[in-house]
C-alpha positions as CSV (number, residue, x, y, z in Angstrom):
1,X,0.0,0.0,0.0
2,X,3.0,2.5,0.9
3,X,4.6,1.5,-2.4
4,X,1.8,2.0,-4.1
5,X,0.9,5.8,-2.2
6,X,4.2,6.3,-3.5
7,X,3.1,6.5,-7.3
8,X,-0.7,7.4,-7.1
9,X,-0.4,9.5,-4.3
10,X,2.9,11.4,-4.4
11,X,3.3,11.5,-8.0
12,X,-0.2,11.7,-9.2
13,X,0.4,7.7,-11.4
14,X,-2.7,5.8,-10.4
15,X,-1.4,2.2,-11.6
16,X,-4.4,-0.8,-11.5
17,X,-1.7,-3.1,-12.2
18,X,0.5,-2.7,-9.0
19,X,-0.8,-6.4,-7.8
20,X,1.6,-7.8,-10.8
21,X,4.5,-6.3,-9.3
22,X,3.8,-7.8,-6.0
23,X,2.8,-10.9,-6.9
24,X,6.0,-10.8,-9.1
25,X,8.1,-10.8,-6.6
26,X,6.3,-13.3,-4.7
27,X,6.2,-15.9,-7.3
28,X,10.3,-15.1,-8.3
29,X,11.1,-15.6,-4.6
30,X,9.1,-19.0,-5.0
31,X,11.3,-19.4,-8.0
32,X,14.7,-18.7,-6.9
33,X,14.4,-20.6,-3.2
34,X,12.1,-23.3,-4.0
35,X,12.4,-23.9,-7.8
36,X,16.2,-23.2,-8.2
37,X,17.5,-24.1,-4.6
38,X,19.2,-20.3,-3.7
39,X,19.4,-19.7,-0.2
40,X,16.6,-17.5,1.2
41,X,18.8,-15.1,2.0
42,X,19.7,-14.6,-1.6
43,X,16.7,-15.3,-3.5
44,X,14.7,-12.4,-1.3
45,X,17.0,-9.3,-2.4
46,X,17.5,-11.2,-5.6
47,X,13.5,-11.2,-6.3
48,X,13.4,-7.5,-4.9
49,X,16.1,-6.6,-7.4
50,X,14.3,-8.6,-10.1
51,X,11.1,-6.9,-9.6
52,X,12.4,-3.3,-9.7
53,X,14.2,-3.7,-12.8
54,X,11.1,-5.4,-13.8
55,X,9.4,-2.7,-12.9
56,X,11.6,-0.1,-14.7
57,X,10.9,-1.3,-17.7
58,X,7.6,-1.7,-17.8
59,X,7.5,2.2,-17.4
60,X,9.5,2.6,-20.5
61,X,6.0,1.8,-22.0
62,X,3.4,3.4,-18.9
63,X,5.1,6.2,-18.8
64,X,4.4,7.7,-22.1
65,X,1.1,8.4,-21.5
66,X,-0.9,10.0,-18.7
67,X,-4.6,9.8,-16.8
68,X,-7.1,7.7,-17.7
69,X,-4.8,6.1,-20.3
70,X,-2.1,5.4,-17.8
71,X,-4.5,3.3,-15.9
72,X,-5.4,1.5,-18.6
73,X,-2.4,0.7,-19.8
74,X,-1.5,-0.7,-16.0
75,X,-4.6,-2.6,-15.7
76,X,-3.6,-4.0,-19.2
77,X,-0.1,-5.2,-18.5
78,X,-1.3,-6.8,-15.0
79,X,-3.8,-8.7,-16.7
80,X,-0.8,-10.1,-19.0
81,X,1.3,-10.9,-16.0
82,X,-1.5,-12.8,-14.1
83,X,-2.3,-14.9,-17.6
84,X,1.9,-15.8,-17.4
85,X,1.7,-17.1,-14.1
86,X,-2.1,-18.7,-14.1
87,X,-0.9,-20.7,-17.2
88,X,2.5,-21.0,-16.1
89,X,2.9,-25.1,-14.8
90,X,6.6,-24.8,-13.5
91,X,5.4,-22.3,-10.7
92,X,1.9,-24.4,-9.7
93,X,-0.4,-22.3,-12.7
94,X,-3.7,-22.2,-11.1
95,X,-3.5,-24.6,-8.4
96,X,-0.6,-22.0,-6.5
97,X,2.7,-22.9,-5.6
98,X,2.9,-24.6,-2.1
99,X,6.1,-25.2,0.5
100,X,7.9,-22.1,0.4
101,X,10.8,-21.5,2.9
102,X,10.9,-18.3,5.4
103,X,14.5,-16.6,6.4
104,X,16.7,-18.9,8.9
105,X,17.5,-16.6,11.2
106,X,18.3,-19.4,14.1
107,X,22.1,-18.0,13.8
108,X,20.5,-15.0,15.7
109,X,18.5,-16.8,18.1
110,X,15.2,-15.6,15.8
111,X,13.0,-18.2,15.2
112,X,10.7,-16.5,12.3
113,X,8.8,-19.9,12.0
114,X,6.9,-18.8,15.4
115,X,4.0,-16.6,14.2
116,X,4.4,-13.8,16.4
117,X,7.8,-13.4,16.0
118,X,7.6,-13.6,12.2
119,X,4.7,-11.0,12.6
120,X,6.8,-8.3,14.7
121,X,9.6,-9.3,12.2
122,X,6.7,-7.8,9.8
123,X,6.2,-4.9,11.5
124,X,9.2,-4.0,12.4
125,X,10.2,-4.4,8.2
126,X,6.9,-1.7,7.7
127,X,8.3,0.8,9.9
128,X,11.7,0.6,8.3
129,X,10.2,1.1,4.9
130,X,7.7,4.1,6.2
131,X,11.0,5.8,8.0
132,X,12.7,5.1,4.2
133,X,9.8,6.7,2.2
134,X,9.7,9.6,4.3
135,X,12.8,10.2,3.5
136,X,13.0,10.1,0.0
137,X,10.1,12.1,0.2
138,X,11.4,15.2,2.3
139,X,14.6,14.7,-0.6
140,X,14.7,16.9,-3.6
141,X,13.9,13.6,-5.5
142,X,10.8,13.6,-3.7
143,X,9.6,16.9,-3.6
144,X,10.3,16.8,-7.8
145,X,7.9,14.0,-7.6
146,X,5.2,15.2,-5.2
147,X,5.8,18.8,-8.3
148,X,4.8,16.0,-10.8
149,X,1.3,15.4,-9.5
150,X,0.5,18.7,-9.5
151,X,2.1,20.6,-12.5
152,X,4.1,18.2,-14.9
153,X,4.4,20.8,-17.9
154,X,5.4,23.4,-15.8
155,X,8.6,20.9,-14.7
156,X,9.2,20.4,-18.4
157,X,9.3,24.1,-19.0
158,X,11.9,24.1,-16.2
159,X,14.1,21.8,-18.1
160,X,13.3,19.0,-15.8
161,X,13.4,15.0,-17.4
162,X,9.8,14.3,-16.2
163,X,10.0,11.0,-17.9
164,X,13.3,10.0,-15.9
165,X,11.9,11.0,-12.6
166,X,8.7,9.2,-13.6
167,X,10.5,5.9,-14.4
168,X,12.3,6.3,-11.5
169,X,9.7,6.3,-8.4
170,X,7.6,3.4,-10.8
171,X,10.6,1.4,-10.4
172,X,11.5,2.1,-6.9
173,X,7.8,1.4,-5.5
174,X,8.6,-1.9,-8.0
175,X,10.7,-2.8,-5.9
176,X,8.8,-2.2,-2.8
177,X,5.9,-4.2,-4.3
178,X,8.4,-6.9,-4.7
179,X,9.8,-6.9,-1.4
180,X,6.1,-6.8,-0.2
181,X,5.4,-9.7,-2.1
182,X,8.4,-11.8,-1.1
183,X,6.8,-11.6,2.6
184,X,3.8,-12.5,1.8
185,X,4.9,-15.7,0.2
186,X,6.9,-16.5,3.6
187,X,3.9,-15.3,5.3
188,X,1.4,-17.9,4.1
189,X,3.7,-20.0,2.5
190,X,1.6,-20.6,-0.5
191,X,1.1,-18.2,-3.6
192,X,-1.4,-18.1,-6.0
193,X,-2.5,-15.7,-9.5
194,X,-4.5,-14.0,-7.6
195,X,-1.8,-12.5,-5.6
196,X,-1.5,-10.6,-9.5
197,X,-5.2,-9.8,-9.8
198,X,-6.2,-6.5,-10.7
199,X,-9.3,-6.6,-8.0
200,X,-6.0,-7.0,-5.4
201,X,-4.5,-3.8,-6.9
202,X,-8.5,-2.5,-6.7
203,X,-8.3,-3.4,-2.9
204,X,-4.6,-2.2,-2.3
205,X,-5.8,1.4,-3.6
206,X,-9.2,1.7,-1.6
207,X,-7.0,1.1,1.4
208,X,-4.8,4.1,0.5
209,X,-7.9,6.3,-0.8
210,X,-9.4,5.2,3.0
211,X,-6.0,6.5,4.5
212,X,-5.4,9.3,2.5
213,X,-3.4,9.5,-0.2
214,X,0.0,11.2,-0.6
215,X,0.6,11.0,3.0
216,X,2.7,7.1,3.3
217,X,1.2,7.0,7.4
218,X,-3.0,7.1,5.5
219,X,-1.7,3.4,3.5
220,X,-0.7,2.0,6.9
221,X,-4.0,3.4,8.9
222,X,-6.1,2.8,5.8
223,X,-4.8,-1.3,5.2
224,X,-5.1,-1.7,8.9
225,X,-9.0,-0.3,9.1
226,X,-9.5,-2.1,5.8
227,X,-8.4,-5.4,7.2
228,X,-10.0,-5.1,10.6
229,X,-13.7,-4.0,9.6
230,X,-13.6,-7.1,7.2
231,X,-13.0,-9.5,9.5
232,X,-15.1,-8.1,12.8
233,X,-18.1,-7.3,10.0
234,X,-17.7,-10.5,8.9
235,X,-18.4,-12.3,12.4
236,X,-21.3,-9.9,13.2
237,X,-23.3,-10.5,9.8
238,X,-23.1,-12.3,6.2
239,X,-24.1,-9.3,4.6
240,X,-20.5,-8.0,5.9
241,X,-19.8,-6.4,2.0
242,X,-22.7,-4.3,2.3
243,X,-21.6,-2.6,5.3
244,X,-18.1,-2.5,4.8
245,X,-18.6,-0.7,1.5
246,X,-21.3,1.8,3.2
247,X,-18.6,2.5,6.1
248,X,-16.1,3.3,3.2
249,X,-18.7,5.4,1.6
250,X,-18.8,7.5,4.3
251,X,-15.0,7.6,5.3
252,X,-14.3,9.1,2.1
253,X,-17.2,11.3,1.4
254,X,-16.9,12.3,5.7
255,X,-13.1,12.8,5.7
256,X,-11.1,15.7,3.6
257,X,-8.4,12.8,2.7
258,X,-9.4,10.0,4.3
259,X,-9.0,8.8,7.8
């Protein structure tokens, strides 16, 4: 959600195809530990790395158009990527891919296998990437970028390469996507295509319109709310849907940008 904040929010790209780059990198961590036999300590950063160049160049193409088309053009190319890996019988095709390996830390006395310390591994992993975000956002990279949202031409006219910064913060929230989707695969231990669905990049950017976008904290509050009304709706009443999508009605129509 933060990776994706990155590009809709801060830099005005709303992608519908941001659920192919996280279930990219889930599927080439599957590859490279399971599939190929690489440590997981080398096929994570290896499938983070694969997914941002990855990501890169897929905004050769994206990034040569704009609004409406833009999305489009996502939702198009994350379509293409969920046919590879739904037809794709090395990595499972549309049964998933099962028996994937988590980190050994046991060197360091961390056993990630033991669900709450594999979730505060996760957490503590979400704050380090917020810290990082705000970062590059408070940089002169990221105030170009936040410029981008709001007045593109005018940063042509100031001799800026729009197109380089563009392909730049698509390829670095790639990579976030990617590292994203490596933990999920070592969270559940099982993938599936619909990891690359475009109804999960649908759900990834309701959390960060519930949030509120361009600010990185709203896609932590906003997946968190998102998460938690499902599930206690869902043990009130079957008509759970319903309500949840009423309660988001009314966060975003109530609430200037979100919660």
């Amino acid at each position: 959600a933060m990776s994706l904040d990155l590009v809709a929010g801060a830099t005005g790209m709303v992608s519908l195809g941001h659920a192919a780059l996280f279930g990219t990198g889930a599927y080439l961590y599957a590859l490279f530990s399971v599939v190929f036999g690489w440590p997981p300590g080398i096929a994570m950063p290896a499938a983070c790395l694969a997914t941002g160049v990855l990501s890169f160049v897929v905004s050769l193409v994206v990034t040569r158009v704009e609004g409406i088309f833009f999305i489009m053009i996502t939702l198009a190319m994350g379509e293409m990527a969920h046919e590879f890996f739904f037809k794709n019988k090395t990595l499972g095709g549309d049964d998933g891919f099962g028996d994937i390996v988590r980190i050994d830390l046991g060197a360091f006395g961390i056993d990630l296998n033991d669900p709450s310390v594999f979730a505060l591994a996760l957490l503590l992993i979400v704050a380090a990437v917020y810290l990082l975000l705000v970062r590059v956002l408070a940089s002169p990279f990221g105030m170009v970028c936040r410029c981008l949202h709001y007045n593109a031409p005018r940063l042509r006219a100031l001799g800026l390469p729009v197109r380089a910064y563009q392909r730049g913060v698509f390829a670095f929230s790639g990579l976030l996507a990617g590292l994203a989707g490596t933990l999920s695969a070592q969270h559940t231990m099982y993938i599936s295509p619909q990891l690359l669905s475009w109804t999960t990049s649908g759900e990834v950017l309701v959390m960060i319109i519930v949030g509120g976008l361009g600010t990185m904290v709203g896609p932590v509050i906003g997946a968190a709310a998102l998460v938690l009304l499902r599930h206690e709706l869902s043990d009130v009443t079957r008509y759970w849907g319903f309500w949840l999508g009423l309660t988001l009605i009314l966060i975003v129509v109530g609430g200037r940008n979100g919660l």
